[in-house]
DSSP file (Angstrom, degrees, kcal/mol; ACC not computed):
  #  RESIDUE AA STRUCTURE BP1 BP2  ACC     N-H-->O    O-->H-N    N-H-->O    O-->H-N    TCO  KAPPA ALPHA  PHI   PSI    X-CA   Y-CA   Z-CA
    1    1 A X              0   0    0      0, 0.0     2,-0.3     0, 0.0     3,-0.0   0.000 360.0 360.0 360.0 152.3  174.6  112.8    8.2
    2    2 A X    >>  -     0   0    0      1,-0.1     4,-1.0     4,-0.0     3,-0.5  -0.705 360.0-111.8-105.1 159.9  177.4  115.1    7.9
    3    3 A X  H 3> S+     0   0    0     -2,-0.3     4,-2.5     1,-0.3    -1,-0.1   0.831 121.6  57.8 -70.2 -25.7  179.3  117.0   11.5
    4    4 A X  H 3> S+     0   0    0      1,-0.2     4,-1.8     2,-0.2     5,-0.3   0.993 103.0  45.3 -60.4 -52.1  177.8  120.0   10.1
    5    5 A X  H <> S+     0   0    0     -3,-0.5     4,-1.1     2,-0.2    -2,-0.2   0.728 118.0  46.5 -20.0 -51.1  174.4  118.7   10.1
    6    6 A X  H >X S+     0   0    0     -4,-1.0     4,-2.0     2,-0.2     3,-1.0   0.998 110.7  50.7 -75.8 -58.2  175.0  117.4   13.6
    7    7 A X  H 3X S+     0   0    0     -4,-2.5     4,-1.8     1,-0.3    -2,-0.2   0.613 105.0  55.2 -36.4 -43.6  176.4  120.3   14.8
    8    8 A X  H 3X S+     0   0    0     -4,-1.8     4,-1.3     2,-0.2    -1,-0.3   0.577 109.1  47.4 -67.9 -30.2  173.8  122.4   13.7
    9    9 A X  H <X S+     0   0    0     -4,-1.1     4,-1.9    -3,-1.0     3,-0.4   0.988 104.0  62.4 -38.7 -65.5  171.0  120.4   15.5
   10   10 A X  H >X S+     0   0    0     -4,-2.0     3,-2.0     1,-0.3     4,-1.3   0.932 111.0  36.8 -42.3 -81.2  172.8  120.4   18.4
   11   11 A X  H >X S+     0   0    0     -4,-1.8     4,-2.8     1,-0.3     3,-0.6   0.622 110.5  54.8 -56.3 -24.4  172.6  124.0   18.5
   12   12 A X  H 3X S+     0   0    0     -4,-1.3     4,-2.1    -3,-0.4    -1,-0.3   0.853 114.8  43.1 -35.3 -60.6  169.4  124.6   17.3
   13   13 A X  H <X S+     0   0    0     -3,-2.0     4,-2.3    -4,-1.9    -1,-0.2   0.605 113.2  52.0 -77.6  -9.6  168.2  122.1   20.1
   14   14 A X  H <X S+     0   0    0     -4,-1.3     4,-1.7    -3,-0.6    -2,-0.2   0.936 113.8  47.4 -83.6 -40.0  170.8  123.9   22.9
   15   15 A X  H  X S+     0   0    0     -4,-2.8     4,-2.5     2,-0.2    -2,-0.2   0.887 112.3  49.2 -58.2 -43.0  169.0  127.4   21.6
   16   16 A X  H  X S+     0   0    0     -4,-2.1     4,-2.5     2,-0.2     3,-0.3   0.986 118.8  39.3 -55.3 -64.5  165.0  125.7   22.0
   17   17 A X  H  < S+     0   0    0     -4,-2.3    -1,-0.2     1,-0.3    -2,-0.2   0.631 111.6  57.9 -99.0  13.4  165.8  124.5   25.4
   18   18 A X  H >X S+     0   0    0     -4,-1.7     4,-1.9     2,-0.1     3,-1.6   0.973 112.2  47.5 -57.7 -66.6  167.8  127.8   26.2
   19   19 A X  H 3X S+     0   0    0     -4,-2.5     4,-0.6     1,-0.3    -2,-0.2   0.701 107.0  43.8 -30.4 -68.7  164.8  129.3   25.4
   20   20 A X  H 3< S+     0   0    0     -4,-2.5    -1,-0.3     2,-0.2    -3,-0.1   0.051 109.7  69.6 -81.8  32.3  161.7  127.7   27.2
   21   21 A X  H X4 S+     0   0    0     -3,-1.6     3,-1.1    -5,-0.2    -2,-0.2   0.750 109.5  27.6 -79.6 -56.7  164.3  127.8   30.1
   22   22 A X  H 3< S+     0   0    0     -4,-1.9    -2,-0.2     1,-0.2    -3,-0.2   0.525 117.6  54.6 -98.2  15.0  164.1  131.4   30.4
   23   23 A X  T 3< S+     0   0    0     -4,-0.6    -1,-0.2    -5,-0.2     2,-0.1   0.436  96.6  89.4 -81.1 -10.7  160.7  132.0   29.1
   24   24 A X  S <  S-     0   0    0     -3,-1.1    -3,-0.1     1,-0.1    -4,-0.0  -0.348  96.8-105.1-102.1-177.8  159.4  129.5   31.9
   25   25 A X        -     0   0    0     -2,-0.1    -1,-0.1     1,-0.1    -4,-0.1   0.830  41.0-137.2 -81.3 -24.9  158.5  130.5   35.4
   26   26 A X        +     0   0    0      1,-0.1     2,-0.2    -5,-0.1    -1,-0.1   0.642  64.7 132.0  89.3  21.1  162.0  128.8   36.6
   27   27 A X        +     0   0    0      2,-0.0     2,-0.2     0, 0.0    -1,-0.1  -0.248  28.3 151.4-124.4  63.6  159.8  127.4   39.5
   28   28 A X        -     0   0    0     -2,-0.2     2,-0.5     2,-0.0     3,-0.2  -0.497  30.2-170.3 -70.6 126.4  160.9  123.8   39.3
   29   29 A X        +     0   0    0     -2,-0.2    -2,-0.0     1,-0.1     0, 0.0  -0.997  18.8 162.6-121.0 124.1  161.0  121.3   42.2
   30   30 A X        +     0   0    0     -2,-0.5    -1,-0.1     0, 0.0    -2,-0.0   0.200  52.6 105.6-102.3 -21.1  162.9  118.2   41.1
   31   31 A X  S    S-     0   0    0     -3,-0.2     2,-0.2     1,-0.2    -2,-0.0   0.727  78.3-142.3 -45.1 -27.1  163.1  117.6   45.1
   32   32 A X        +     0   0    0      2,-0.0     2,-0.3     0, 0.0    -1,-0.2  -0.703  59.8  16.8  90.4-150.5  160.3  114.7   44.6
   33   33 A X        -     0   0    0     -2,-0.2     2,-0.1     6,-0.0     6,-0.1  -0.558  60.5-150.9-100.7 169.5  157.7  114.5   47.4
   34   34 A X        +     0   0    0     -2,-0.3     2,-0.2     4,-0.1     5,-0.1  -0.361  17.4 179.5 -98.2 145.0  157.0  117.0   49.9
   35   35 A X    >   -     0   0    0     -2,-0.1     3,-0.9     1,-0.0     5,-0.1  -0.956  54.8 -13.9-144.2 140.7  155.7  115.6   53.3
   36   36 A X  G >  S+     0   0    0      1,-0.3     3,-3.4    -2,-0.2     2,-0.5  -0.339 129.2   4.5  62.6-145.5  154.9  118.0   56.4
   37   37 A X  G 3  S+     0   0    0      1,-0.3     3,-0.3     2,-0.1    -1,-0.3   0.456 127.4  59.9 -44.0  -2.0  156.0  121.6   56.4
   38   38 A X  G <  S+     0   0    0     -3,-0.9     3,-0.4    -2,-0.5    -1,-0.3   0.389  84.6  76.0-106.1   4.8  157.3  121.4   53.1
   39   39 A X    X   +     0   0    0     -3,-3.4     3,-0.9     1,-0.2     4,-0.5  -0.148  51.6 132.0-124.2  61.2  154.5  120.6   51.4
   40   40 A X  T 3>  +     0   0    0     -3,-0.3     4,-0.6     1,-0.2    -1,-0.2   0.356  61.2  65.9 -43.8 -32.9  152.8  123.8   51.5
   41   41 A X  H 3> S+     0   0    0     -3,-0.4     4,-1.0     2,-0.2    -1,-0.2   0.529  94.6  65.8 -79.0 -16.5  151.8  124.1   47.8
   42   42 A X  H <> S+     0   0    0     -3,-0.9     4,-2.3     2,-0.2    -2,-0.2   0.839  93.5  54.4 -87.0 -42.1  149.6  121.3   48.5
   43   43 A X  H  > S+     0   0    0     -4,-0.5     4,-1.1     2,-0.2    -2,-0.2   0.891 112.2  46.3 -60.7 -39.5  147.4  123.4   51.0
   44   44 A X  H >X S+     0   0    0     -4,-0.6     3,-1.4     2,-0.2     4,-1.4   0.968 104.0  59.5 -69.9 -59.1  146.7  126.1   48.1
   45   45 A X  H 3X S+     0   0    0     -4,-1.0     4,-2.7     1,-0.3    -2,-0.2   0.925 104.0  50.4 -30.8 -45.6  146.0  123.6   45.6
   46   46 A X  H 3< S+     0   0    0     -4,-2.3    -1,-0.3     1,-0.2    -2,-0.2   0.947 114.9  46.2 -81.6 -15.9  143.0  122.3   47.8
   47   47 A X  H << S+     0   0    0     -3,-1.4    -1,-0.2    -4,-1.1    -2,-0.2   0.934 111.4  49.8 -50.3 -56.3  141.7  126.0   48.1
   48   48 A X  H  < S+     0   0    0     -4,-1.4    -2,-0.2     2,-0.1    -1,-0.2   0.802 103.9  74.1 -53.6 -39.6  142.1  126.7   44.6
   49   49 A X  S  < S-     0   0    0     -4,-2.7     2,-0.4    -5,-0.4    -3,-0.0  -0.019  87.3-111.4 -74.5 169.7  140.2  123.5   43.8
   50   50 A X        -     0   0    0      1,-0.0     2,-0.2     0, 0.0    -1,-0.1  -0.832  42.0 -91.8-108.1 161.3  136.2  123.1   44.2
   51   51 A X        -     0   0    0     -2,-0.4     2,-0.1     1,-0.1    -1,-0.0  -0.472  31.3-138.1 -80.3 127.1  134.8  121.0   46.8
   52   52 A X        -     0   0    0     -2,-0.2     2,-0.6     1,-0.1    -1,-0.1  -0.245  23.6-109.6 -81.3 172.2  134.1  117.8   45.9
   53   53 A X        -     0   0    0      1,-0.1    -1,-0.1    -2,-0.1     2,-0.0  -0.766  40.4-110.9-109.2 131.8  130.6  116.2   47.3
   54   54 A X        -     0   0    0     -2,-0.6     2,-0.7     1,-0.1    -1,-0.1  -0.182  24.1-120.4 -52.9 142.9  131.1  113.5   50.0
   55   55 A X        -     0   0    0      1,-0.1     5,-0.1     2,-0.0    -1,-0.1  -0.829  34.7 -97.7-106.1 133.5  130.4  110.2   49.2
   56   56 A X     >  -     0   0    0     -2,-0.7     4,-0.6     1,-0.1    -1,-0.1   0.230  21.5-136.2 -23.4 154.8  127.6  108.3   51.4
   57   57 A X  T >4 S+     0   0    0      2,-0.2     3,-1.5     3,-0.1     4,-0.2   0.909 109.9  60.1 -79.9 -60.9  129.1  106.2   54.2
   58   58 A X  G >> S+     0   0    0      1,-0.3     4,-1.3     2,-0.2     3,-1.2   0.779 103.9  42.8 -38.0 -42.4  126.6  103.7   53.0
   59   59 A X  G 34 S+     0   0    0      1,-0.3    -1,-0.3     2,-0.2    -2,-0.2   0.847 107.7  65.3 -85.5 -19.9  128.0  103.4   49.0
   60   60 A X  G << S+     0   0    0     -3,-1.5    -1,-0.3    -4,-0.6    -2,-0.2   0.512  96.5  54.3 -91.4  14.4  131.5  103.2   50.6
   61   61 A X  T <4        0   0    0     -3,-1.2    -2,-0.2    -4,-0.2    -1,-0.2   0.849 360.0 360.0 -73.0 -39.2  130.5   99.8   52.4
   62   62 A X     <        0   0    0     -4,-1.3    -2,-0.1     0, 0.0    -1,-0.1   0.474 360.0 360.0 -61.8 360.0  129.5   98.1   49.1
């Protein structure tokens, strides 16, 4: 490949993630996990979701 070639990737690929950068909601948490008051997003999530059906006491001895 020739350094034009490269270059021209390069930018190509700097322009793509330029791109879905600002196109994206920008509402990233890289922090890892959340425990106790910070993990707030977790409490809508189980709202949003539908309730799952309890499992017998009985089938969770076997």
């Amino acid at each position: 490949m020739s350094n034009r070639s490269i270059i021209i990737m390069v930018l190509v690929l700097v322009g793509a993630t330029a791109y879905l950068l600002l196109k994206g909601d920008g509402d990233i948490d890289m922090g890892g996990e959340k425990h106790g008051a910070e993990a707030v997003h977790v409490e809508e999530a189980k709202k949003d979701a539908p309730a799952a059906p309890a499992a017998p006491a009985a089938d969770a001895k076997k």
